[in-house]
The first five atom37 places (N, CA, C, CB, O) and aatype in JSON, in Angstrom:
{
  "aatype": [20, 20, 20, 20, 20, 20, 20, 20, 20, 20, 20, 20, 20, 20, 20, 20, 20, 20, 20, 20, 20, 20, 20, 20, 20, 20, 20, 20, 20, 20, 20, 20, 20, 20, 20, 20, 20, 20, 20, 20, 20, 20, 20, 20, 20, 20, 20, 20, 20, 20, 20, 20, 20, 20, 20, 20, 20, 20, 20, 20, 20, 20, 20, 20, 20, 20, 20, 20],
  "atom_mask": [
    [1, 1, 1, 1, 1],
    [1, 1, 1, 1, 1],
    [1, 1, 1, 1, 1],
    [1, 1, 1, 1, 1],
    [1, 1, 1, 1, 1],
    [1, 1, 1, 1, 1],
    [1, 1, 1, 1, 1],
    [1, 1, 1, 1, 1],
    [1, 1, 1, 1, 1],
    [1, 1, 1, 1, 1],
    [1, 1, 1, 1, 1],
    [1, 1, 1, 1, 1],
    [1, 1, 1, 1, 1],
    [1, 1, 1, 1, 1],
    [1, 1, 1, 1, 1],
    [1, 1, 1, 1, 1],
    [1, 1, 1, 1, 1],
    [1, 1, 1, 1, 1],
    [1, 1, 1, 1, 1],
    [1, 1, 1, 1, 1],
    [1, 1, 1, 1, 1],
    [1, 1, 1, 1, 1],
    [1, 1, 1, 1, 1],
    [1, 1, 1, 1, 1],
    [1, 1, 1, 1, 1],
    [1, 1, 1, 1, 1],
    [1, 1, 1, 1, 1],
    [1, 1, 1, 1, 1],
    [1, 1, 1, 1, 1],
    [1, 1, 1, 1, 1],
    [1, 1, 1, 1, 1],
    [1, 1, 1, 1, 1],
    [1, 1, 1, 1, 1],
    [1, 1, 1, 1, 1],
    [1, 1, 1, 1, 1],
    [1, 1, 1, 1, 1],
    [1, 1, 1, 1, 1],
    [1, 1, 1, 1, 1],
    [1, 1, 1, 1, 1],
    [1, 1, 1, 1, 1],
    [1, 1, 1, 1, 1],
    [1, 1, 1, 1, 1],
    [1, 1, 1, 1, 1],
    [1, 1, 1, 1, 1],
    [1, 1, 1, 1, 1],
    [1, 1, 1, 1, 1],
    [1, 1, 1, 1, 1],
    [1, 1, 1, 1, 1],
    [1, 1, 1, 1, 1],
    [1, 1, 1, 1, 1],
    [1, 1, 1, 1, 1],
    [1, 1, 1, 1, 1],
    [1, 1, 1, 1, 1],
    [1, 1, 1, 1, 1],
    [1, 1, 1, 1, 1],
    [1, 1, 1, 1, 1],
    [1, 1, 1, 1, 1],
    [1, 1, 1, 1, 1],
    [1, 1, 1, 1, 1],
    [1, 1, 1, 1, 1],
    [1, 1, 1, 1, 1],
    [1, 1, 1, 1, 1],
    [1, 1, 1, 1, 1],
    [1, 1, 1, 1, 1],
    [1, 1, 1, 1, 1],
    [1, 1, 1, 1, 1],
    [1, 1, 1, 1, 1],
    [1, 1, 1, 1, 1]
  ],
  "atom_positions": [
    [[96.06, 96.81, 110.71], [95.69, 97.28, 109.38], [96.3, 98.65, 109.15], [94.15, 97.32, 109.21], [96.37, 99.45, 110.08]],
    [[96.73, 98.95, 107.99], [97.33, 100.2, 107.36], [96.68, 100.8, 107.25], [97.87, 100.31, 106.39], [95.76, 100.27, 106.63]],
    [[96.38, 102.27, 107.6], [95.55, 103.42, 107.01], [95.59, 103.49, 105.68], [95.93, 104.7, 107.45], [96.54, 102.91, 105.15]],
    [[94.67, 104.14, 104.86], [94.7, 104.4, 103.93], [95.48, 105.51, 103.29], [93.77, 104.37, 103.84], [96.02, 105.45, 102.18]],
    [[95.49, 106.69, 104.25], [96.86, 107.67, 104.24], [97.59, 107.19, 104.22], [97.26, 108.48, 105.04], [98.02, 107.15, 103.07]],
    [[98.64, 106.24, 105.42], [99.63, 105.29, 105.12], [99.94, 104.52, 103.97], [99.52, 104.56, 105.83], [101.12, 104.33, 103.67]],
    [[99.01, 104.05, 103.29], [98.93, 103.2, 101.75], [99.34, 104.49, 100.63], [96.95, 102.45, 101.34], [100.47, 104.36, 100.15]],
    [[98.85, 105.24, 100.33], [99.05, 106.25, 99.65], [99.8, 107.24, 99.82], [98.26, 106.61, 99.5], [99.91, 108.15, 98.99]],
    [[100.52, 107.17, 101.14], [101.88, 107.85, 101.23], [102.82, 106.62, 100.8], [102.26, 108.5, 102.88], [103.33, 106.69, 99.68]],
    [[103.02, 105.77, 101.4], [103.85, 105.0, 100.4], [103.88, 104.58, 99.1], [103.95, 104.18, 100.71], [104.92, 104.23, 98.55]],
    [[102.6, 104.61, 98.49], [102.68, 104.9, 96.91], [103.22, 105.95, 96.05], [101.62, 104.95, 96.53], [103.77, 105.92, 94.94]],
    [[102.87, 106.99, 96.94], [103.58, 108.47, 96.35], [105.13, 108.13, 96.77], [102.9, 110.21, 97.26], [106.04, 108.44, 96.0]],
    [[105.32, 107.64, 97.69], [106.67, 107.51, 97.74], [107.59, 106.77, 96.92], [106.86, 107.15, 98.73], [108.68, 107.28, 96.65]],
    [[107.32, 105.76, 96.55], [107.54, 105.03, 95.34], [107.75, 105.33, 93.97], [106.75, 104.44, 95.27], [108.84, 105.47, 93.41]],
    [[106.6, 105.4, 93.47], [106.48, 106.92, 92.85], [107.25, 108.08, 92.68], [105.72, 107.45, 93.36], [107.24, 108.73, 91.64]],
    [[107.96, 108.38, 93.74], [108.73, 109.64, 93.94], [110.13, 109.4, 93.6], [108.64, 110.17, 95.37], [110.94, 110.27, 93.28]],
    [[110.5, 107.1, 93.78], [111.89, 107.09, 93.56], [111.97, 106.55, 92.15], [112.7, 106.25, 94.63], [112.98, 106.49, 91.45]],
    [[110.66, 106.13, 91.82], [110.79, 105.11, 90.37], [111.23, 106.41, 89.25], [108.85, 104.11, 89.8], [111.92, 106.25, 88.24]],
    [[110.4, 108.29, 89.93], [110.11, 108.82, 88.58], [111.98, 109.6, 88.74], [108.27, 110.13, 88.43], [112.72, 109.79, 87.78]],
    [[112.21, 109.81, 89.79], [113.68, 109.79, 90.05], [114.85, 109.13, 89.25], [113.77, 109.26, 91.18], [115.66, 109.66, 88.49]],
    [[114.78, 108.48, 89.44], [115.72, 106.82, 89.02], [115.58, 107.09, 87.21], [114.51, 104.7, 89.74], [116.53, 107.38, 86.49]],
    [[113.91, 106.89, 86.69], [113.78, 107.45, 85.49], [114.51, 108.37, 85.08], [112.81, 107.81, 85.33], [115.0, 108.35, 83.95]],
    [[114.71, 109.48, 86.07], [114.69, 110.58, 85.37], [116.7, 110.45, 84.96], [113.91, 112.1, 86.48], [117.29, 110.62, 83.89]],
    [[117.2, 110.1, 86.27], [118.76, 110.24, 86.37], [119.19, 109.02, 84.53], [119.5, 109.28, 88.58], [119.82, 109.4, 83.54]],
    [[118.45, 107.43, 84.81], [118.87, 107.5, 83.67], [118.76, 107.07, 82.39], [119.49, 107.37, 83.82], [119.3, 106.24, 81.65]],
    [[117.63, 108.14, 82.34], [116.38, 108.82, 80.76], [117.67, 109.15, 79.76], [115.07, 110.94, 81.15], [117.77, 108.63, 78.65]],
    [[118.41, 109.85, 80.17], [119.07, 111.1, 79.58], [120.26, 110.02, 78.28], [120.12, 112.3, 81.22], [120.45, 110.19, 77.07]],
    [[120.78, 109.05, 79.18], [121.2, 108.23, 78.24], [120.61, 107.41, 77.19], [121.71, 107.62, 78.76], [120.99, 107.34, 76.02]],
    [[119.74, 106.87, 77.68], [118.41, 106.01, 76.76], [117.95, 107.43, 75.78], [116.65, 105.29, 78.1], [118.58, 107.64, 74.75]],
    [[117.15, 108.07, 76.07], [116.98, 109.04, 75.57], [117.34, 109.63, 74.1], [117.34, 109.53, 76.34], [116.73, 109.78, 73.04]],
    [[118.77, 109.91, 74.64], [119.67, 110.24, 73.64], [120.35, 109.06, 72.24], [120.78, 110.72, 74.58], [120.98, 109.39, 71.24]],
    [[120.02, 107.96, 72.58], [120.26, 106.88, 72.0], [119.3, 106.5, 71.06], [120.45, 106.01, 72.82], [119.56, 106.09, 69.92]],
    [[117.83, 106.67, 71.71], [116.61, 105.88, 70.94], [116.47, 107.39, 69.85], [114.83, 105.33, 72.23], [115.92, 107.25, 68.76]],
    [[116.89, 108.44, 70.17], [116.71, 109.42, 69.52], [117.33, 109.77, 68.22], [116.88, 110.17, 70.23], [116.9, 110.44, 67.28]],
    [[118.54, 109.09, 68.43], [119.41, 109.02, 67.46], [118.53, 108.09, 66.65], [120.87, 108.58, 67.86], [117.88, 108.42, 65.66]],
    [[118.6, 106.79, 67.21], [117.74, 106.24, 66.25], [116.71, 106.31, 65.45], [117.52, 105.72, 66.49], [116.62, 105.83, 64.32]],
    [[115.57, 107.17, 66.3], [114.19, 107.25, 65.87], [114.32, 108.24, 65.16], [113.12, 107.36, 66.82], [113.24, 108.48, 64.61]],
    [[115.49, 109.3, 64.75], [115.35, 110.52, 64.03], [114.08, 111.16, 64.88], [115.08, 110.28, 62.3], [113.09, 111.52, 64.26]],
    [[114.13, 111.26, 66.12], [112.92, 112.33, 66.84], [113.94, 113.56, 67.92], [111.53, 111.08, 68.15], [115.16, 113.64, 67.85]],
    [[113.17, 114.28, 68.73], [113.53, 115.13, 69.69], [113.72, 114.8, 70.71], [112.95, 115.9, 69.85], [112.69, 114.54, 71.34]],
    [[114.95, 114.62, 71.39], [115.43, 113.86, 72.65], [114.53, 114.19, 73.37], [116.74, 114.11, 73.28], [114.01, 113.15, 73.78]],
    [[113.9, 115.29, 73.87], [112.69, 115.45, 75.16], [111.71, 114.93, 75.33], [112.13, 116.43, 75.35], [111.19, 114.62, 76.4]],
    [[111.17, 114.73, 73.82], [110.17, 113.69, 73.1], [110.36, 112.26, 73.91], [110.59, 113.48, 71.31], [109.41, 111.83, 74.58]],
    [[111.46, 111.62, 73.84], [112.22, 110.15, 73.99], [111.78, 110.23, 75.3], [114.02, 109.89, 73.71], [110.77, 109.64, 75.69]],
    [[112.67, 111.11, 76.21], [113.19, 111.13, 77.65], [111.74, 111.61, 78.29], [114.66, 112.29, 77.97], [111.76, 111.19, 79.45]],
    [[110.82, 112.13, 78.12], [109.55, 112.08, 78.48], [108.89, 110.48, 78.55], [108.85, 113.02, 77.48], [108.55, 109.79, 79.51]],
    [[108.87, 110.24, 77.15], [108.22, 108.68, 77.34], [109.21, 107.74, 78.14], [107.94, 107.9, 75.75], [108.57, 106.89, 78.77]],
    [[110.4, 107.64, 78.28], [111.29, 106.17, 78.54], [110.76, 106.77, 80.68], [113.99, 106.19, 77.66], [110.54, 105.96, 81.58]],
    [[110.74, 108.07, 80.79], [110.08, 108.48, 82.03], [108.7, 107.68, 82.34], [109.8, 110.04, 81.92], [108.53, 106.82, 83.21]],
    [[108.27, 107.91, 81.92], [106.5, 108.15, 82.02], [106.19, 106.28, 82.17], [105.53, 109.15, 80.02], [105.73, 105.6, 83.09]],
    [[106.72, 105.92, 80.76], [106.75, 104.32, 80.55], [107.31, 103.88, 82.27], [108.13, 103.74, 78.99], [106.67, 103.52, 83.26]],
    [[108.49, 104.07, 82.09], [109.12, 103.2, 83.15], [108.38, 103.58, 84.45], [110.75, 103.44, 83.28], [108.35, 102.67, 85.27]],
    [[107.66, 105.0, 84.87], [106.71, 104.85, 86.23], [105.6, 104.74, 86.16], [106.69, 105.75, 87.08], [104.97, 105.05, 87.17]],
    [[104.87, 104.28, 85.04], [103.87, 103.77, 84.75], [104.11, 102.45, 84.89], [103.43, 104.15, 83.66], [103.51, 102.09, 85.9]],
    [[104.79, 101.39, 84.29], [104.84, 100.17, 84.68], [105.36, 99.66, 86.16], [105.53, 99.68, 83.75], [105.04, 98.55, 86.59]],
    [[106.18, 100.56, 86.89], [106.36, 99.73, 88.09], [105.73, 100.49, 89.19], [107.87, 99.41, 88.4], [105.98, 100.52, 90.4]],
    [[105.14, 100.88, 88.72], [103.89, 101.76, 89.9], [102.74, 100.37, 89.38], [103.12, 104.17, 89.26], [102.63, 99.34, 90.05]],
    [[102.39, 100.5, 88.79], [101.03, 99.05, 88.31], [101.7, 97.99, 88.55], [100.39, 98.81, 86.51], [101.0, 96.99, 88.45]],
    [[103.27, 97.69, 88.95], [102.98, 96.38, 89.49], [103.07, 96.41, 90.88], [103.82, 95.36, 88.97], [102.36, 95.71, 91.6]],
    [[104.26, 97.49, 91.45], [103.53, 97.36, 92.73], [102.09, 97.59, 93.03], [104.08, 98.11, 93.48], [101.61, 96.8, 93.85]],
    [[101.14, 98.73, 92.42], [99.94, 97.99, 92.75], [99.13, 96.64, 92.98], [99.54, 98.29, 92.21], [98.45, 96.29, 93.95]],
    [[99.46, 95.95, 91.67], [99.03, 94.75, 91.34], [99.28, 94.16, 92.35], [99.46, 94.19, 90.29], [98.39, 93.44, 92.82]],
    [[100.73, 94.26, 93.11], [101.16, 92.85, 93.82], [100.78, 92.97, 95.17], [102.77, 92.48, 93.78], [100.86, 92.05, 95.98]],
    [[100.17, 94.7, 95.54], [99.33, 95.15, 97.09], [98.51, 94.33, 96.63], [98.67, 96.82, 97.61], [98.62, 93.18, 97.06]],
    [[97.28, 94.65, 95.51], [96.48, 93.99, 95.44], [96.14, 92.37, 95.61], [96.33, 94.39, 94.67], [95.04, 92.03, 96.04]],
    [[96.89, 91.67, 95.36], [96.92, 90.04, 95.77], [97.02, 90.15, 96.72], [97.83, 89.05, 95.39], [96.01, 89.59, 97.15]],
    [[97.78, 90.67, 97.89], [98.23, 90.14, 99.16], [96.94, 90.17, 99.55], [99.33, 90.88, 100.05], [95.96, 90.81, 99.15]],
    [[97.25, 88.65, 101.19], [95.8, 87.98, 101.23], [95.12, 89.21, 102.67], [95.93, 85.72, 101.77], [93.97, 89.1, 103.09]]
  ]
}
């Protein structure tokens, strides 16, 4: 069995590459939806961040959670 430290260091770790990955490439999306939306690119590149490690942080949760 996994510690629970162990579980939650690898979540933060995850975490650490999803908000990464976001971040490297926000900047293009970003700049695109911004154009579109007539808003403030930091505005954009905050949410397309936040969104994208919010959803694959909850599914790797989800999918710890099933395992038997």
């Amino acid at each position: 069995m996994v510690s629970r430290t162990g579980i939650l260091a690898i979540f933060g770790a995850i975490g650490f590459a999803i908000g990464f990955l976001a971040f490297l490439a926000s900047p293009t999306v970003a700049n695109a939806l911004a154009s579109i939306l007539h808003v403030d690119a930091s505005i954009v590149f905050a949410l397309v961040s936040g969104v994208a490690g919010a959803a694959i942080s909850t599914s790797v949760i989800t999918l710890w959670a099933r395992r038997p």
